[in-house]
N, C-alpha and C positions, 0 to 999 in steps of 0.2 A: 272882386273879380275871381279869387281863385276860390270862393267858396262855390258860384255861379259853376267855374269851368267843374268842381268836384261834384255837381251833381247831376250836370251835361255829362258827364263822363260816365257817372251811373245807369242815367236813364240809357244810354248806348247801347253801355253794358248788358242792359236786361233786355234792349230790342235784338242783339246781335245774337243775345243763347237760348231766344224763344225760338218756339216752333212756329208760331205766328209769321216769323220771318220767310220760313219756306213755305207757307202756304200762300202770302202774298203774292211771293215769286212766280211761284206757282201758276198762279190766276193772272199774273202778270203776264205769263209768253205764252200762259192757254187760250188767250182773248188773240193777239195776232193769226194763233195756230188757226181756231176756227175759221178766221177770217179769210186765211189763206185756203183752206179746206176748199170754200164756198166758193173762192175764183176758181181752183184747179175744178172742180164740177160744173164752172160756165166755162172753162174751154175743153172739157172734156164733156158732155153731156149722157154721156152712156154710164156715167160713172152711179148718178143717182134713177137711173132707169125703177128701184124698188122701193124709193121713196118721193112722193109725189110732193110732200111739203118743202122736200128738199127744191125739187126743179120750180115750182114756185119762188122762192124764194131767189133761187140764184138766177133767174129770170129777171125778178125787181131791181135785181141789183147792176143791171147793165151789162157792159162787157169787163174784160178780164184785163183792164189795162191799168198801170201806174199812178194813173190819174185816179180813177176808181178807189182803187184799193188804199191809197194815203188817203184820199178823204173818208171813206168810212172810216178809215183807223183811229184819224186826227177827232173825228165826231163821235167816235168807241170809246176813245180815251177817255172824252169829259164827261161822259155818260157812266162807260164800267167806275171808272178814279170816283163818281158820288159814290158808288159804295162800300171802292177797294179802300181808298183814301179816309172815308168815315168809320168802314170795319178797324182801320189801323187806327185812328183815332180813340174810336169806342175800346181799344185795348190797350191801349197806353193811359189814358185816363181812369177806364173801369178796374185795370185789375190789381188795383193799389185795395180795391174794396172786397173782389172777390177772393183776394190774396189776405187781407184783414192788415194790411201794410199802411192804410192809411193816416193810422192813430201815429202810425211811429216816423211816419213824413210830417205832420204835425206838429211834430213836438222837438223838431232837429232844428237846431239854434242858426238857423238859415231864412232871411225874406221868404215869407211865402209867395212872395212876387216872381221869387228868383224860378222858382219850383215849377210855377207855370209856364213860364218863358222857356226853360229849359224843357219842359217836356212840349210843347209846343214845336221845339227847334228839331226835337226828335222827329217827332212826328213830320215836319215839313221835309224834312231832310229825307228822312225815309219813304214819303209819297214821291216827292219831285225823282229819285232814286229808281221808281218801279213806273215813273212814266219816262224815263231815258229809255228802260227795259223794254214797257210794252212799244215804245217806237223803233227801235231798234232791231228785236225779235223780230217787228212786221218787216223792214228791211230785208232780211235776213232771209225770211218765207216769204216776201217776193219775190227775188229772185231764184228759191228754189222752184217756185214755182212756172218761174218763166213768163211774166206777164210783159205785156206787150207795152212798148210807147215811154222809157223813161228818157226824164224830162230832168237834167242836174239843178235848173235853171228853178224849175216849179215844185223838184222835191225840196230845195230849199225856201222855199216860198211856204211850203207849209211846214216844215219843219219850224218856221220864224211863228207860225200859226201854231203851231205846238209848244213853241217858248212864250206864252201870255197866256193861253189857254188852260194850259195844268197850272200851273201858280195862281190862279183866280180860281180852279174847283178844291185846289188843298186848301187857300183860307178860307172858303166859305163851310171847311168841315169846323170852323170853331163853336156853332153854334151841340155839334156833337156834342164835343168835349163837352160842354156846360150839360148837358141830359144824361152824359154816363155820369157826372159828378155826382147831379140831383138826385138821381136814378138809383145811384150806388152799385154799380153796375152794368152791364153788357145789354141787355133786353132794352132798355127804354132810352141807349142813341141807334140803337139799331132799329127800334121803330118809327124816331124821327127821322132816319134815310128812307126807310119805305114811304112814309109820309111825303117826304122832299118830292121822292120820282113820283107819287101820285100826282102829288101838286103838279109836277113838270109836266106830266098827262094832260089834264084837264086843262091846265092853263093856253097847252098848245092846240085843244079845239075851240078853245073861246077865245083863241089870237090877243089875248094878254100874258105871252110866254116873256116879252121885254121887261115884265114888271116885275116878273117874279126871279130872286138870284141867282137858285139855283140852276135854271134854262141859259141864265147868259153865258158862259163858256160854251155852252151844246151850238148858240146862237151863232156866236163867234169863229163855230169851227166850222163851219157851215150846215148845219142843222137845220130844217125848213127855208132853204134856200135864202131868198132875199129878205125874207122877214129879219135878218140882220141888220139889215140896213136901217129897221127901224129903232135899235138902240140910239138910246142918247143919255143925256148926264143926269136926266132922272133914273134911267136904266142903273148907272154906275154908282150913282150915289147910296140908290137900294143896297144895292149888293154890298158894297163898303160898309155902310151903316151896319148892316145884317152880320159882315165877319167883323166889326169892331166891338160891336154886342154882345157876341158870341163870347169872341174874349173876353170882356170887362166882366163879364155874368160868370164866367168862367171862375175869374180870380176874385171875384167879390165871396165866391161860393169856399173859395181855397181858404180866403181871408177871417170869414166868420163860421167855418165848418165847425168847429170846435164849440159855437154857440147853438146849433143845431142837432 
């Protein structure tokens, strides 16, 4: 246990004095800001008078109300979190390789089981971390922005929709982890996220977006409206299987890396 908590404590360590850190952050209250941007230009409409894909845009999106703007958020989260959440990933797994760190994790007189878990616990900890953030931050530029119609009753209704919804897109990043492993490196789990969102694309004009894992939180949060309703326990199962894979390939890779 305290070899476990020694290098829980490490990995922390190295998420807390990366720059990584504030760049996540970053992208964390920059995703509310825009969003808040895009109501204050549907209640104010002169605002984007010299950009026409703007008033487009904030056209589609309804009106300027409470209701509005949490659910985009809550559907922003499981959407932006595929990549915030898997870039975090792809970095806490990758740079043990790009850093040349990985021989000498290897070789330290510790389960490499432990090693996974623990960076793992990083990583969850730090996603779940930056979706309190991007929920929060939208608060925050809601009401600077003034929108109309809050609801204590229905922010907490999704706010409950935001506590399931981020905890199912952070474990479905394990499959990440296992491509920065493979990969030895940054570029090829960052191209299984682009892959992911294509998939999540295409799957949602051929209306088998329930099949696929990564859609099921988008689903959840209200993402193509009732088409939620058509999840079910082969839906969940998917998805489970898919983050328990991720894992076990993960540590199977950690396990026999030294044979490879």
């Amino acid at each position: 246990m305290n070899r476990i908590r020694a290098i829980l404590w490490a990995e922390a360590l190295k998420a807390r004095r990366s720059k990584t850190l504030l760049i996540s952050l970053s992208v964390a209250v920059a995703f509310p800001l825009m969003l808040g941007f895009i109501m204050l230009i549907i209640k104010n409409p002169d605002l984007a008078r010299g950009s026409r894909i703007l008033v487009i845009k904030s056209t589609m999106m309804g009106k300027a109300t409470w209701a509005n703007f949490t659910e985009y958020l809550s559907m922003g989260i499981t959407m932006v979190g595929l990549i915030l959440f898997g870039f975090v990933t792809a970095w806490v797994f990758g740079r043990e390789y790009s850093d040349r760190t990985a021989k000498d994790l290897l070789a330290m007189p510790v389960p490499r089981s432990a090693t996974v878990f623990s960076k793992f616990a990083v990583v969850a900890l730090w996603s779940l971390a930056l979706s309190i953030v991007m929920y929060f931050a939208g608060l925050a530029v809601g009401f600077l922005v003034g929108l109309e119609g809050y609801d204590a009753s229905y922010m907490l209704s999704r706010a409950a929709t935001l506590a399931y919804c981020a905890p199912l897109t952070i474990l479905l990043c394990t499959p990440v982890a296992f491509f920065a492993c493979w990969g030895r490196g940054f570029l090829p789990p960052l191209g299984f996220i682009l892959g992911s969102l294509a998939l999540v694309q295409f799957a949602g004009f051929g209306g088998y977006s329930p099949y696929v894992p990564w859609a099921i939180p988008g689903l959840l949060a209200g993402m193509s409206g009732p088409e939620a309703a058509r999840l079910g326990p082969v839906s969940y199962a998917i998805l489970f299987v898919t983050v328990i894979a991720g894992y076990w390939a993960t540590y199977a890779w950690w396990r026999f890396a030294d044979q490879t």
